[in-house]
C-alpha positions in Angstrom: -14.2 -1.1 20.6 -11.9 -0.9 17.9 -8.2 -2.3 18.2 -5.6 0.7 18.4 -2.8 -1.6 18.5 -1.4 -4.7 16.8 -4.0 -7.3 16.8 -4.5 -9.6 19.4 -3.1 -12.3 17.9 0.4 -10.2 17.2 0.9 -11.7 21.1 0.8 -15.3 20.3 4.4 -15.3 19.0 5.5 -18.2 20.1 2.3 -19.9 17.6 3.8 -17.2 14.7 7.4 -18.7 14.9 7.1 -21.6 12.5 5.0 -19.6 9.9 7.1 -17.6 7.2 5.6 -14.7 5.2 6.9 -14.0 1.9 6.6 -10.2 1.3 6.9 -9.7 -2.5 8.4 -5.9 -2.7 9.4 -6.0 1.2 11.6 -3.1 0.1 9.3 -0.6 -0.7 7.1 2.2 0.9 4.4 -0.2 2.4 6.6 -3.4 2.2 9.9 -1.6 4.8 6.9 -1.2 7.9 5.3 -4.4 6.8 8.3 -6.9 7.5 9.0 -4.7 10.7 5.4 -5.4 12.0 5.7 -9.0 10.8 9.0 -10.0 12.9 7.5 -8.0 15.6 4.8 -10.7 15.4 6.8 -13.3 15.8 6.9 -14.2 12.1 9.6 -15.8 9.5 9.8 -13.4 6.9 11.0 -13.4 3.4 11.1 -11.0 1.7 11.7 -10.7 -2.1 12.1 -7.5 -3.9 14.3 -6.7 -7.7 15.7 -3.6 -5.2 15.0 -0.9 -8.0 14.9 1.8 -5.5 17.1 0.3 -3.3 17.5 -2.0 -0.3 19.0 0.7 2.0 14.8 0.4 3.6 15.8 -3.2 5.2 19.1 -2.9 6.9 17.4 -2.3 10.2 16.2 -5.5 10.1 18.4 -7.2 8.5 20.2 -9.0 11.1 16.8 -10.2 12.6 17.2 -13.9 13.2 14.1 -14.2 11.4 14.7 -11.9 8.0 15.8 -13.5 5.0 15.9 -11.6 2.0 16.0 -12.5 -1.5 16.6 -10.4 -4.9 14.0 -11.4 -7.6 12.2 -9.9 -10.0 8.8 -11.8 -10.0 8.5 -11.6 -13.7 11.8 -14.0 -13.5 9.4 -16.9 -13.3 12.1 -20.3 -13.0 13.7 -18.0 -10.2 10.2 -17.7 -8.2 8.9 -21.1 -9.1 12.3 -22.0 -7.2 11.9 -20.3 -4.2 8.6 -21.8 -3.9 9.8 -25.1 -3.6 12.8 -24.4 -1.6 10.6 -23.0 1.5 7.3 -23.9 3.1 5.4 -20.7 2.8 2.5 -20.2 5.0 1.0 -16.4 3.3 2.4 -14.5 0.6 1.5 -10.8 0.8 1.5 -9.4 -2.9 3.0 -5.8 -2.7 5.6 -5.9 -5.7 4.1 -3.9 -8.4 4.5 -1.0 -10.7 3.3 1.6 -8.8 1.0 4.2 -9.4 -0.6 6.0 -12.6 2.5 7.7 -14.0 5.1 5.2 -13.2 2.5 2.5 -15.1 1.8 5.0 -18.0 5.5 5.3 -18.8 6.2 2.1 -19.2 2.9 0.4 -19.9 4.3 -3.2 -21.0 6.5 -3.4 -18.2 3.2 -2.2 -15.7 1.6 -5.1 -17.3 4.4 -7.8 -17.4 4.6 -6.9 -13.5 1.0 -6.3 -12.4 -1.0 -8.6 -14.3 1.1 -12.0 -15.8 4.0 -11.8 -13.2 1.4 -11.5 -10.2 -1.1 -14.3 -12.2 2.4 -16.6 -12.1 2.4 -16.2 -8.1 -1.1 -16.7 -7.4 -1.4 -19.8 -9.4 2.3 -21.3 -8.0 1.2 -19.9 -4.2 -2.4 -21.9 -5.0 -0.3 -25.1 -5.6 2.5 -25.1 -3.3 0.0 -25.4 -0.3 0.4 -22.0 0.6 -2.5 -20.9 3.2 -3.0 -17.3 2.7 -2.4 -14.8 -0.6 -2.9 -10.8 0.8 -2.6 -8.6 -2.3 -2.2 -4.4 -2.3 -4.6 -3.0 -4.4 -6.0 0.0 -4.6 -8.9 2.5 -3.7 -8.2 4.2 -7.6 -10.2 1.3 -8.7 -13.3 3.1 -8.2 -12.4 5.8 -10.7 -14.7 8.7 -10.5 -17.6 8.7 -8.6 -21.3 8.6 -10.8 -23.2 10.6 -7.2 -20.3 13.3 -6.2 -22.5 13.2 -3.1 -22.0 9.2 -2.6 -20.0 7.4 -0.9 -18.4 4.0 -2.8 -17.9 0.6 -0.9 -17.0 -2.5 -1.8 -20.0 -3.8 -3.6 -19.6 0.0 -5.7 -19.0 -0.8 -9.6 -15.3 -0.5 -10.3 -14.5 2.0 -13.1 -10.7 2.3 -13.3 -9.4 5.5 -15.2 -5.9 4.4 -15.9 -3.5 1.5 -16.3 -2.4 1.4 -13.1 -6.0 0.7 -11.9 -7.1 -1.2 -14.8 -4.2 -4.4 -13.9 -5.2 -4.0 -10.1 -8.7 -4.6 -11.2 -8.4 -7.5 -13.4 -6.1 -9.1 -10.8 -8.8 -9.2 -8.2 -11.0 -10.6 -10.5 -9.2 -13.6 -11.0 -8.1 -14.2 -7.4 -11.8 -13.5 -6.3 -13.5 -16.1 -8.4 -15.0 -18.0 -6.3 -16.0 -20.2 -8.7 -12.0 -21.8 -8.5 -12.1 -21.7 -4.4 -9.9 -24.4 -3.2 -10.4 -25.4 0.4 -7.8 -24.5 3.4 -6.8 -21.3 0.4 -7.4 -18.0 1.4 -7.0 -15.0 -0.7 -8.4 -11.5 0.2 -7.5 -7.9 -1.8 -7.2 -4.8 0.1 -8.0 -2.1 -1.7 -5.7 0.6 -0.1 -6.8 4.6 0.2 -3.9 7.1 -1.2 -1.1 6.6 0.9 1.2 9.3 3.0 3.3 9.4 5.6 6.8 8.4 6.8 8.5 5.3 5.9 11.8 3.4 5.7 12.0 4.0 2.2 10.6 7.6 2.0 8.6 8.8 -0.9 7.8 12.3 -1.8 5.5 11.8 -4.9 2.0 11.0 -2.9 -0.1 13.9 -2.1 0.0 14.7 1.3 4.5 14.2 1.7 4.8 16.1 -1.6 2.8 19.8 -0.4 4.5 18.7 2.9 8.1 18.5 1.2 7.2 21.4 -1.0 6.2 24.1 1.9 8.6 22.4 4.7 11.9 23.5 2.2 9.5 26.8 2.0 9.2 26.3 -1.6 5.7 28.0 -3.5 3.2 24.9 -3.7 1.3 24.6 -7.0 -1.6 23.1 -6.8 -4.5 22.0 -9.5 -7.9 19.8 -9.0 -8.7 21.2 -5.4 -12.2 20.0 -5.6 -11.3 16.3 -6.2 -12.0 13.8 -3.5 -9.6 10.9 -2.2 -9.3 9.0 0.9 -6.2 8.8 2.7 -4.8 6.3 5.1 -0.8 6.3 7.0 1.5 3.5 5.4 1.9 2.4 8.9 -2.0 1.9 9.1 -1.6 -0.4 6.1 0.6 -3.2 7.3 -1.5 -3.2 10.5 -4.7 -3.9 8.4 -2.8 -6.9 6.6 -1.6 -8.1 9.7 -5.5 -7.8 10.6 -6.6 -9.8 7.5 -3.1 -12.5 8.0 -4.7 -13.4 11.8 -8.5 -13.4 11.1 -10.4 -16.4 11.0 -10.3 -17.9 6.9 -14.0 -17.8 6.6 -14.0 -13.7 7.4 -11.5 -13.1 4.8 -11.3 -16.1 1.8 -12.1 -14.7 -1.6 -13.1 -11.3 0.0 -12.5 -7.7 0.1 -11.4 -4.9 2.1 -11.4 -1.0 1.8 -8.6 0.4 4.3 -8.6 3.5 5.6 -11.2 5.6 7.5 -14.6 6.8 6.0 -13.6 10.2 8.1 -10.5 10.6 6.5 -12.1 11.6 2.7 -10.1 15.0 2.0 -10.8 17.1 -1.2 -7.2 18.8 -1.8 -8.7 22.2 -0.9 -9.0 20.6 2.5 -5.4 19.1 2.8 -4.2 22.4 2.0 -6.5 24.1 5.1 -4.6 20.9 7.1 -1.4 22.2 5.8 -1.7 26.1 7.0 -2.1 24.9 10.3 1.6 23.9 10.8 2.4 26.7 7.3 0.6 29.7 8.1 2.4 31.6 5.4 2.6 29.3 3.0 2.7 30.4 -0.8 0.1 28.1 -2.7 -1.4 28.9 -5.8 -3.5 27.6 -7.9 -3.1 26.2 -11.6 -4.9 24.7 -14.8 -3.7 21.4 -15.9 -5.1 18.3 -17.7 -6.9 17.0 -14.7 -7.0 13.3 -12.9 -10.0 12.5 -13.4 -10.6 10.6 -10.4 -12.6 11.5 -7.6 -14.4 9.3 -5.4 -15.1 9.2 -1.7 -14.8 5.7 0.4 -16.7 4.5 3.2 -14.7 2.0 5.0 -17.0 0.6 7.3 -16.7 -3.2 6.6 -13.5 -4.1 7.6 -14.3 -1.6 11.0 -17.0 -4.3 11.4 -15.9 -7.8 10.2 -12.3 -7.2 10.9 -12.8 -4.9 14.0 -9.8 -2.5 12.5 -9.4 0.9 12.8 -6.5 3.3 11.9 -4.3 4.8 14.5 -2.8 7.8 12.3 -4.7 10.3 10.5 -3.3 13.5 7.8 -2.4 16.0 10.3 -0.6 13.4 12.1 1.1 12.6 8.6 2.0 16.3 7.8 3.4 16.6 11.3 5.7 13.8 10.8 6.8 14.4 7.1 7.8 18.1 8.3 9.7 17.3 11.6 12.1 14.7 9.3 12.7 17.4 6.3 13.5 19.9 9.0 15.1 17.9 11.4 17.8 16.9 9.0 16.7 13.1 8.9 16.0 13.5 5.4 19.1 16.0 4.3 18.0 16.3 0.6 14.0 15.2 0.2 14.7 16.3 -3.9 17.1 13.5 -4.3 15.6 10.4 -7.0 15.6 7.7 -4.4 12.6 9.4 -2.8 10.5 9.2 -6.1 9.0 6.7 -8.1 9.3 8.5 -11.7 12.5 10.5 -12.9 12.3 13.7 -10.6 13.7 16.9 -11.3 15.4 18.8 -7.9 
């Protein structure tokens, strides 16, 4: 049976207490659940983040006895290399990045300063300050577009990035999964992450499923273009729960290895979000429009880490749409428009 809770080992607090995590981008969509689950675990947790959209994600934990929080951008190498020394890290869990194909194509030196030498700098300095475990956040786009539309890719699938974004996620993982450099009692494992969506201490409305949410919960018209495509989805909250999945397994299940997350059920072309949508939008306005499309398309089966790792998710899209509409028209979220919610300049 599949776990629909924390791991078991999320218990065994009292083993968790010495151990701190450094969570590189701890402020951030994924990073804000991630440190909440971690002290919930009974873990030390720093977390390190340059706070470009903000800290306002962490001040509900930040008088946990167990949160410390550093500001550091991880291209600031003296800065990190200092850190390291200062603390005895047990697992680093690599989230800080430049996030996402248009936020990398805007500023492609900077996506490749952060994404590719900063995150080579941390790997190398967490391989030689005894660190245990290195957990990095990469992504499902790594597949690119799909060669059999009527396939399913895994993890032995050949990796054909169609943007920048993808391309530095993708040369990451080959470094840290060269096995041919293993060093013994180091463990690092990628997790290739399906597109993200749901609600999170530091809210974004740029990902699919929270921006046709956003759109037809202010009862805006949604436009909408590439219906056909395929992507798999997975809740942020589902994320931190398959790192903490990864952070308790046994070395020798997840050293120099790789992970889908998500759910092979939860493959959605956007034609089929939108049916999703109507349920709780009956009369919703959506129409369709040309534009240069994203070329990726690619559906995911996720069953290894369902069977190694024995993880399954707990949330699925209607869930996510349910949740993204009650905090818009609740009030939680008075003005969804504003820039803090979006990773690219955003126009209200």
């Amino acid at each position: 049976m599949i776990s629909n809770r924390y791991p078991n080992e999320l218990n065994q607090e009292a083993s968790n207490r010495n151990q701190m995590v450094t969570v590189t981008g701890g402020a951030g969509y994924v990073g804000s659940i991630l440190v909440r689950y971690l002290l919930t675990a009974g873990y030390r947790v720093l977390c390190l983040d340059k706070l470009i959209y903000g800290g306002a994600a962490l001040l509900g934990v930040w008088h946990h006895p167990d949160f410390s929080f550093i500001k550091c951008d991880i291209t600031e190498q003296k800065a990190v290399e200092s850190i390291f020394k200062q603390k005895n890290i047990h697992a680093v869990i690599h989230l800080a990045a430049i996030v996402g194909d248009p936020a990398c194509k805007r500023d492609p030196d900077r996506a490749r300063a952060v994404n590719l030498t900063a995150a080579t700098h941390l790997f190398e300095l967490a391989k030689n300050t005894q660190v245990a475990r290195f957990i990095f956040a990469s992504t499902c786009s790594n597949y690119g577009k799909m060669a059999d539309p009527n396939a399913f890719v895994d993890e032995n699938s050949p990796l054909t990035p169609v943007s920048l974004y993808a391309e530095t996620k993708v040369r990451f993982e080959e470094l840290i999964l060269d096995k041919s450099n293993a060093m013994a009692g180091f463990s690092p494992t990628s997790l290739r992450f399906a597109t993200a969506y749901g609600v999170s201490p530091r809210m974004r409305f740029d990902l699919t499923v929270n921006e046709f949410t956003k759109e037809l919960a202010l009862g805006n018209e949604l436009l909408v273009y590439g219906q056909q495509f395929w992507r798999p989805y997975c809740h942020v909250a589902d994320f931190s729960r398959a790192i903490l999945s990864v952070l308790t397994a046994d070395m020798s299940k997840v050293a120099y290895n790789v992970f889908n997350v998500g759910d092979t059920e939860e493959n959605y072309t956007k034609k089929m979000i939108l049916d999703e949508l109507l349920q709780y939008f009956p009369n919703a306005q959506i129409r369709s429009v040309k534009k240069a499309e994203d070329p990726r398309d690619y559906r995911v089966n996720f069953a290894k880490i369902k069977n190694e790792l024995n993880f399954g998710i707990i949330k699925k899209v209607p869930d996510g749409i349910k949740d993204v509409k009650d905090v818009i028209n609740y009030g939680v979220i008075v003005n969804p428009e504003e820039q803090q919610y979006y990773n690219i300049p955003h126009k209200a």
